[in-house]
C-alpha positions in Angstrom: 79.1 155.5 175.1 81.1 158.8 173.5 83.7 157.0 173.6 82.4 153.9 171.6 80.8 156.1 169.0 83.9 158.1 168.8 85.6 154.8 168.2 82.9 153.2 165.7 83.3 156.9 163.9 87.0 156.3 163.3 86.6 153.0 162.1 83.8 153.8 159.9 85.8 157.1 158.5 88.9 154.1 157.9 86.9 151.6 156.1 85.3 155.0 153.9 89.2 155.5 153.7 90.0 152.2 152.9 87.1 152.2 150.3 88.0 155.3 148.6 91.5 153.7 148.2 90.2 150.9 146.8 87.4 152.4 144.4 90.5 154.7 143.3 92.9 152.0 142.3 90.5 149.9 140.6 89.1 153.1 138.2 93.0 153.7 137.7 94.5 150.2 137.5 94.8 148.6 133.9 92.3 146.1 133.0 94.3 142.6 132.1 93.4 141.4 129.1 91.5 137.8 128.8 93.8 135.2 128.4 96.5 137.8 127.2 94.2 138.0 123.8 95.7 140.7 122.1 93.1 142.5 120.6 90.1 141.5 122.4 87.2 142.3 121.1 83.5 143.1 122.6 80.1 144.0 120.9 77.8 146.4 122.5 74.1 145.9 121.3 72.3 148.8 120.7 70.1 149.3 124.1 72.5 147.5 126.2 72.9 149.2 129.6 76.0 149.8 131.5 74.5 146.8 133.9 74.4 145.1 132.0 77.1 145.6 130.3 79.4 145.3 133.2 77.8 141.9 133.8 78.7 140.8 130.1 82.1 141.9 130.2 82.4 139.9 133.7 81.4 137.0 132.1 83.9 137.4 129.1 86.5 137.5 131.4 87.5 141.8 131.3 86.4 142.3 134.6 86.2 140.7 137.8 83.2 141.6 139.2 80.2 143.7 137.9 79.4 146.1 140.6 82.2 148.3 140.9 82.6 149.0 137.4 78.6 150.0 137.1 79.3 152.0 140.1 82.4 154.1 138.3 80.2 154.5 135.4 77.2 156.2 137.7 79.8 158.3 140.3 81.5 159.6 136.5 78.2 160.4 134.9 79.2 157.8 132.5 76.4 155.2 132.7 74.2 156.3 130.2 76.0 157.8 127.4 77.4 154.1 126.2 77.5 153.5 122.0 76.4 150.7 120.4 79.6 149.3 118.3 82.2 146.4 118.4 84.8 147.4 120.1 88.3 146.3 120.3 91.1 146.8 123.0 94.9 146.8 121.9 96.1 146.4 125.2 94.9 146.7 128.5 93.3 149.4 129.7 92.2 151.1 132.9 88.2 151.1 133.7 88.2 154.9 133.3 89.7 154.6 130.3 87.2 151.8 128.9 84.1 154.4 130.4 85.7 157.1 127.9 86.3 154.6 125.0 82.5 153.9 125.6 80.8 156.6 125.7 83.4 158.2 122.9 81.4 155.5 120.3 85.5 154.6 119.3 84.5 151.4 117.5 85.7 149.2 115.0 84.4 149.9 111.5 82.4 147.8 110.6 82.1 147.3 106.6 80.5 145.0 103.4 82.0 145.0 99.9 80.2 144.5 96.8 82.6 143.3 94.2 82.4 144.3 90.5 80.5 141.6 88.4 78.1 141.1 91.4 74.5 140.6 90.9 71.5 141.7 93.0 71.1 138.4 94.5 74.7 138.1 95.0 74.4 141.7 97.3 71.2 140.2 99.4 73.3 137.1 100.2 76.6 139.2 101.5 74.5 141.6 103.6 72.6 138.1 104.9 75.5 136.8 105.8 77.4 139.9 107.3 77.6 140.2 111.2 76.0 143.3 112.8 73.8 144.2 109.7 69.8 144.0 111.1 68.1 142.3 108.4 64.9 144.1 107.4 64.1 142.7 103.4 64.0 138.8 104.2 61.1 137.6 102.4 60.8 141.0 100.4 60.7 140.9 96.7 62.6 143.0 94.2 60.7 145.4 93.4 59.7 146.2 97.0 62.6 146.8 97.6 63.0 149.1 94.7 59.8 151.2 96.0 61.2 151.3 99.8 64.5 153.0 98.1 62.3 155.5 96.8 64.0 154.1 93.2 62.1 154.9 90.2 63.2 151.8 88.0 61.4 147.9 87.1 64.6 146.1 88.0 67.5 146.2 90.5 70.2 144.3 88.6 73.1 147.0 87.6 71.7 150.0 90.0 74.3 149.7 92.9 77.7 150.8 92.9 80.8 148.2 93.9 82.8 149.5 96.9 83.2 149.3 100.4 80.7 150.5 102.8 81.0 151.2 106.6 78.3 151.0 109.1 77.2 151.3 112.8 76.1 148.0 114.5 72.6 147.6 113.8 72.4 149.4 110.4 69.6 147.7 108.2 70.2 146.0 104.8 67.9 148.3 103.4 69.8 152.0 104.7 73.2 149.8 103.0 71.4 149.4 99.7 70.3 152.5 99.5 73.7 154.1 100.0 75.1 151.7 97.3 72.3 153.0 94.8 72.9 156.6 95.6 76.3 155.9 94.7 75.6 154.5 91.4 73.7 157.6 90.7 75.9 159.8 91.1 79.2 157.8 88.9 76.5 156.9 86.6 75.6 160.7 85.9 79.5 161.6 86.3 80.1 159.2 83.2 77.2 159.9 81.3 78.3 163.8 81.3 82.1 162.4 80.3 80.7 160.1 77.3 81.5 160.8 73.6 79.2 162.1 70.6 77.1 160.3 68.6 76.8 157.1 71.0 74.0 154.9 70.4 72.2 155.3 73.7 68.8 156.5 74.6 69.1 156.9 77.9 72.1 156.9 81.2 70.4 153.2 81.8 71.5 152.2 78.3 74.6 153.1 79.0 74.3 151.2 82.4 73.6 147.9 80.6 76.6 148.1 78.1 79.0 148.7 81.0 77.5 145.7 82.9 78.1 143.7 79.9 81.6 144.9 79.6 82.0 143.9 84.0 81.2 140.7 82.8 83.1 139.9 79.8 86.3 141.1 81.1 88.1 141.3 84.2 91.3 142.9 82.0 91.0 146.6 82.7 93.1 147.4 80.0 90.7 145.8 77.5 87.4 147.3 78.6 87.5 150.0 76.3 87.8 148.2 73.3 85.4 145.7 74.3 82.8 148.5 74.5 84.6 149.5 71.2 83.2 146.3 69.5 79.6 146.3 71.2 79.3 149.7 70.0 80.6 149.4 66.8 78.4 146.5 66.5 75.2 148.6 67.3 75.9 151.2 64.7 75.9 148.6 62.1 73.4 147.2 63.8 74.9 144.1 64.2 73.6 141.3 67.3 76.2 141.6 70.3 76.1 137.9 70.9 77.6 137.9 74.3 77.9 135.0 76.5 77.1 136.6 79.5 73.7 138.0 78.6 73.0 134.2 78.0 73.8 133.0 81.1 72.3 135.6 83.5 68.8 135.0 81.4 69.5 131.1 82.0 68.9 131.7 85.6 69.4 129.3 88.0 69.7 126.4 85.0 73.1 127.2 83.9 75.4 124.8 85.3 78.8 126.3 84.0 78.4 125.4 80.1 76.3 127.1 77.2 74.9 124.7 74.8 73.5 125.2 71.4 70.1 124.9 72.5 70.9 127.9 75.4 72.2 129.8 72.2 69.1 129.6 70.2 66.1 129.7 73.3 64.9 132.8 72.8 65.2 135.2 76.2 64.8 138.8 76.4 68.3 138.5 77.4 69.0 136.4 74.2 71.8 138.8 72.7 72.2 136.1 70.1 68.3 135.8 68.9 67.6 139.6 69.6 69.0 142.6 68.2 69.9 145.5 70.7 70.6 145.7 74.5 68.9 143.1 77.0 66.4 144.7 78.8 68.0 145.3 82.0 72.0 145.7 83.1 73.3 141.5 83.9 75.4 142.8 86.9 77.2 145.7 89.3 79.7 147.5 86.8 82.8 149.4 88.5 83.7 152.4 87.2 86.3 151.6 84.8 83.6 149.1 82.9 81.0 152.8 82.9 83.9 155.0 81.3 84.4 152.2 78.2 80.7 152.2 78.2 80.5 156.2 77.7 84.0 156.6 76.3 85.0 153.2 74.3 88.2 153.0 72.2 88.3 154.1 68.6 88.4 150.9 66.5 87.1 149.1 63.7 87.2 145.5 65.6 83.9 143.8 65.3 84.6 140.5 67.3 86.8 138.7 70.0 87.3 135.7 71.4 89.4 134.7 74.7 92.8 132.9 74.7 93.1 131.5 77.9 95.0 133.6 80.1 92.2 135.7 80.8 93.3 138.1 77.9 90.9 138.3 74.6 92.3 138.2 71.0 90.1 140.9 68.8 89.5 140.4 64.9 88.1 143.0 62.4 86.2 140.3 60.4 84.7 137.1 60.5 87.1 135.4 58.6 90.3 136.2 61.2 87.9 135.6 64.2 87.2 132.3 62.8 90.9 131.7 62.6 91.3 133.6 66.1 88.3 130.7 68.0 90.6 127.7 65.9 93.6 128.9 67.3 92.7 129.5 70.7 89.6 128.0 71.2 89.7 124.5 69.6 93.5 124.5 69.5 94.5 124.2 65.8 
């Protein structure tokens, strides 16, 4: 009987041997890669444990089996300190290696961009449409979402800043706007300390509106400032800005990609052509270049322009070598 157990005890102390061994080379073997995809790339959803984890990452092909891999995580004290996050791998990696990348939160960025010249609606659709963002403002209207922000104005149109903006899996649409407003605050009061004497403004938000204007009616940045020349200039006189773009955005949903004469004389608070002044509210997202020719136009007498055709805009001083300006490039005589 000694002898037996004495025998069982060696074996047993082997196999422990031979599983040690074993447990060792997998933590410190690398990890091929799923059909050699080079990178490959996982999500981790916020909540997901190490379980099952190990079960998802089985199933995608990283590891061959679950257990083990769950069982490195809870012999390293690694099992519970796992970051949401996409992650990506290079090349291959060893399982200790891809415990430390977890628990390190080394993810990918994760990012939206708001172009210049976008509207409000244009933002909800992008975040609606961009992976990883948890959608919170569905079926909530404007000016909800205004009051959630903790935003003191009517209207969102104009109040978020264009740029890129990184986030964490599982970052709401409403924590992305609000870092977009909060930037617009802050260029928008950077400008409105930069801007020039004797502008006619009221207010920043004034100011806000014009340089919308300007987003839209140039994507030129060489010409912004003397676009905002000629709406200014035209407001001192005062004058009616007649631009196209206030036109369209009060249109709505009914312009099809052509202003008629009857869109031209519908009256709409966003009528620049019927009403004197600024429209009631900015038309789009400005970038910083259109706020600077907003607060800081150029120093001209020009009172009108009209595009060519290559994206550029030919600018007159009066109505008589505008007209000529539209026959030339506009109706082609």
């Amino acid at each position: 009987m000694k002898r037996l157990l004495a025998t069982a005890a060696v074996v047993a102390v082997f196999v422990a041997v031979l599983a040690a061994v074993w447990f060792y080379s997998f933590a410190h073997s690398a990890l091929p890669l799923p059909q050699a995809a080079t990178p490959f790339e996982f999500i981790v959803k916020s909540g997901t444990s190490l379980k099952g984890l190990s079960r998802q990452l089985t199933e995608q092909g990283l590891l061959p089996e679950p257990q083990l891999f769950w069982l490195l995580g809870r012999v390293t004290g690694q099992a519970t300190g796992i970051q949401a996050g996409t992650y990506r791998l290079e090349s291959p990696v060893t399982p200790l290696q891809l415990l430390q990348k977890l628990n390190s939160g080394d993810v990918v960025p994760i990012s939206v961009t708001f172009v210049e010249g976008m509207t409000f609606a244009d933002m909800r659709a992008r975040l609606k449409k961009t992976e990883s963002v948890k959608i919170t403002l569905q079926d909530v209207a404007d000016a909800d979402i205004l009051k959630r922000m903790g935003a003191t104005e009517a209207h969102p149109e104009g109040l978020f800043f264009p740029d890129t903006y990184r986030f964490s899996v599982g970052t709401t649409d409403l924590d992305i706007l609000k870092k977009s407003y909060q930037a617009m605050q802050k260029k928008l009061a950077e400008a409105w300390a930069m801007r020039d004497p004797d502008l006619p403004y009221g207010s920043p938000y004034e100011a806000l509106i014009m340089a919308s204007i300007i987003e839209k009616e140039t994507g030129l940045s060489e010409e912004r400032p003397l676009i905002g020349s000629v709406f200014i200039n035209r407001l001192r006189l005062p004058m009616r800005l007649q631009t196209d773009p206030t036109i369209i955005y009060g249109m709505g949903l009914k312009f099809d990609g052509n202003i008629r004469k009857r869109d031209l004389t519908a009256d709409t608070p966003y009528n620049t052509y019927t009403r004197d002044g600024l429209p009631p509210t900015p038309i789009a997202m400005p970038g910083w270049g259109s706020l600077l020719a907003a607060v800081k136009p150029a120093q001209s007498d020009r009172l009108y322009f009209v595009a060519k055709g290559d994206g550029s805009h030919y600018f007159s001083r009066t109505l008589v070598e505008h007209n000529r300006a539209v026959s030339k490039y506009q109706l082609g005589r």
